[in-house]
C-alpha positions as CSV (number, residue, x, y, z in Angstrom):
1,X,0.0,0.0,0.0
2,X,1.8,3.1,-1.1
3,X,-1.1,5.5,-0.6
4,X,0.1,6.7,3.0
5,X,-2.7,5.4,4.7
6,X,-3.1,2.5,6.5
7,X,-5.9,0.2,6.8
8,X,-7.6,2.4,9.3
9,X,-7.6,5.4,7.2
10,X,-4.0,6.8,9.5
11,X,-2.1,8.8,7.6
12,X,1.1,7.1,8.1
13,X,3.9,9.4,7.0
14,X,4.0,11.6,10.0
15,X,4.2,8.6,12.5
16,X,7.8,8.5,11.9
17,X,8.1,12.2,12.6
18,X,6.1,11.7,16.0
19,X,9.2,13.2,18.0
20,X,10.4,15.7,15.9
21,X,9.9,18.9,17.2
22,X,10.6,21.5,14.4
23,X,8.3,19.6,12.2
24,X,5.1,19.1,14.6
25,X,6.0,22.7,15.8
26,X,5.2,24.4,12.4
27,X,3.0,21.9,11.1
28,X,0.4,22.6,13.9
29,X,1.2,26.4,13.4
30,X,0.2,26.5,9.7
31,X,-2.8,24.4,11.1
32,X,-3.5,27.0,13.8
33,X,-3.6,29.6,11.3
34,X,-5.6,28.1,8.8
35,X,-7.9,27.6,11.4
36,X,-8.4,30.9,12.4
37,X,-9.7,32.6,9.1
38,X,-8.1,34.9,6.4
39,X,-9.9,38.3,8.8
40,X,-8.6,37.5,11.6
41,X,-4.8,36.7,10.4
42,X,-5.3,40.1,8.1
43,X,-6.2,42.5,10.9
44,X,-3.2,40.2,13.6
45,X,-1.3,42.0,11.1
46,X,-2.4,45.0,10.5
47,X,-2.8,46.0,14.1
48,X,0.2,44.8,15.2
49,X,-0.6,42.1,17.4
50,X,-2.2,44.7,19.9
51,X,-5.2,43.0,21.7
52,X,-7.0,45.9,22.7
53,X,-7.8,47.2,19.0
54,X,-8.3,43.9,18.2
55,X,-12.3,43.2,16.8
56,X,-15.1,41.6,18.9
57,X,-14.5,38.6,16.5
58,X,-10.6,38.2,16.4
59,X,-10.7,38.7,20.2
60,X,-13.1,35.5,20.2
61,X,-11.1,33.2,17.5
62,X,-8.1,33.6,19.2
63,X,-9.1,32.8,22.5
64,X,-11.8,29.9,21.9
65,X,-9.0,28.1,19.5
66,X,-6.3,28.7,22.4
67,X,-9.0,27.8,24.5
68,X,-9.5,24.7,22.6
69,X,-6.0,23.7,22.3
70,X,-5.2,23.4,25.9
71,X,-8.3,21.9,27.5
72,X,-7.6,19.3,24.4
73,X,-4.0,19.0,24.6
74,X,-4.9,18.2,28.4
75,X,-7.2,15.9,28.1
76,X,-5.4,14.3,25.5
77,X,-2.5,13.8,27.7
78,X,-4.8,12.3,30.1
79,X,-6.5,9.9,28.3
80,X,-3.7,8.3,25.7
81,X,-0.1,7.2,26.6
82,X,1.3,10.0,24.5
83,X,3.9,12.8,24.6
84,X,3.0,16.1,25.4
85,X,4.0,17.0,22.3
86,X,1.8,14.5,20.3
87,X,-1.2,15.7,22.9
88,X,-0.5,19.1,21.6
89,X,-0.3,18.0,17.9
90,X,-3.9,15.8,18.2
91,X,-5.4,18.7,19.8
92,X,-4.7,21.3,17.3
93,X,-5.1,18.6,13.8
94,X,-8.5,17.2,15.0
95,X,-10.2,20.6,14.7
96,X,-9.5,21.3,10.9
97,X,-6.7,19.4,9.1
98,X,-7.3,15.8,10.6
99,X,-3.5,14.8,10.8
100,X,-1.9,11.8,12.9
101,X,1.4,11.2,14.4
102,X,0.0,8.6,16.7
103,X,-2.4,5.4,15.4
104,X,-5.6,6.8,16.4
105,X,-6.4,2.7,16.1
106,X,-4.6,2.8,19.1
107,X,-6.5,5.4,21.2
108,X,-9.0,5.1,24.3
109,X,-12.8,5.9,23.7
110,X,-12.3,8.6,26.2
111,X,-9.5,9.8,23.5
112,X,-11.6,9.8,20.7
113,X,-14.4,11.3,22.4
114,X,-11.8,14.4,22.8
115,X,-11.2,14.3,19.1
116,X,-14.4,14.1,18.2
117,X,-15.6,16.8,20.3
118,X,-13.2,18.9,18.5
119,X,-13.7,17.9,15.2
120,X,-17.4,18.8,16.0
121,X,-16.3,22.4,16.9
122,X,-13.6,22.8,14.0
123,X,-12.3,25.9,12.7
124,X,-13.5,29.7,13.3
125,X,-15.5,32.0,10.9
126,X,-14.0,32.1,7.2
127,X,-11.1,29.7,7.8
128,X,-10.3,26.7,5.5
129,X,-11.8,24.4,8.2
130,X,-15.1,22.8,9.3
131,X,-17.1,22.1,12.4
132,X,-19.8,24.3,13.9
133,X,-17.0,27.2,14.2
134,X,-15.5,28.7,17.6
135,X,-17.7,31.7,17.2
136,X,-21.0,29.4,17.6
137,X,-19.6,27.1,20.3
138,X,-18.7,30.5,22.4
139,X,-22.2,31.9,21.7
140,X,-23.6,28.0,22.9
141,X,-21.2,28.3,26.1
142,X,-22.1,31.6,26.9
143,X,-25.8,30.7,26.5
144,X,-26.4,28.1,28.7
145,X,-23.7,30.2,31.5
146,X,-26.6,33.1,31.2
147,X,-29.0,30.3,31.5
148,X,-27.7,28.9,34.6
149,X,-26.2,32.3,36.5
150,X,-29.7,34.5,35.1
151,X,-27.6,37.1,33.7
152,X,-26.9,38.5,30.3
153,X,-25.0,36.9,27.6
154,X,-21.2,38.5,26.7
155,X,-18.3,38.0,25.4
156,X,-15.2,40.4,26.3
157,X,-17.7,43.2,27.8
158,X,-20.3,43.1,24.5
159,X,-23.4,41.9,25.2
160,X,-24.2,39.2,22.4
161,X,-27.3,39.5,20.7
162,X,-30.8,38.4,22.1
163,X,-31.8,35.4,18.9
164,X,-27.7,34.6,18.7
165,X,-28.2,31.8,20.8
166,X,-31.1,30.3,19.5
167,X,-29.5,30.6,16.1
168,X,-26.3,28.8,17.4
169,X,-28.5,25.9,19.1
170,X,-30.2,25.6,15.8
């Protein structure tokens, strides 16, 4: 089988490349930014990392996928007898690009439960990824938080509009 992919549908190649750090390093940051949308990397840029001036938006991309990245790195680490490194990896594929360095054959249910939860979420707002986007999963958290504590939906001091959450829940 020279396609790369094993008979569970692994992509094999970057097995062998499970400990190198240079490579996982800037794979998962081409990931990272492909994940976050063409907007948010365009205004990064033009407002020169400054997250003040930053937009309602770019503030939440950033800090759901971050978000995202550690609670899944962590549970990752957790769950699977892997490096912290291939935890970190996992956590940031799963949500758009779907890469392995570790036979996900090989994983827990609990482990795949992780993945699939963020392959579920995916990518943010006008990114080359799927998923429900980060934007809707922070309206959906910050829904059922007003829900439970009776007080108004935000998100970094903006109130989030009224029908946004029945809209995300749809």
């Amino acid at each position: 089988n020279n396609s790369g992919f094993d008979i569970l549908g692994n992509f094999q190649n970057l097995i062998p490349y499970r400990d190198n750090v240079l490579l996982n390093l800037i794979t998962c940051g081409l990931i990272f930014f492909g994940g976050i949308g063409f907007l948010v990397i365009r205004e990064m840029w033009m407002k020169k990392l400054n997250w003040r001036k930053f937009s309602m938006h770019a503030k939440v991309v950033i800090s759901v996928s971050v978000a995202l990245i550690i609670t899944g790195t962590v549970l990752l680490k957790l769950t699977e007898e892997v490096t912290w490194l291939g935890a970190f990896f996992h956590s940031v594929s799963a949500r758009t690009a779907g890469f392995s360095t570790y036979p996900l054959g090989n994983f827990s249910n609990a482990g795949l439960l992780v993945l699939t939860v963020l392959m579920f979420i995916g990518a943010s707002p006008g990114s080359t990824g799927g998923g429900i986007k980060t934007s809707t999963f922070l309206v959906l958290i910050q829904g059922i938080k007003s829900a439970a504590t009776n007080r108004t939906e935000k998100a970094f001091r903006n109130a989030i509009p009224k029908n946004a959450f029945k809209k995300a829940s749809v």
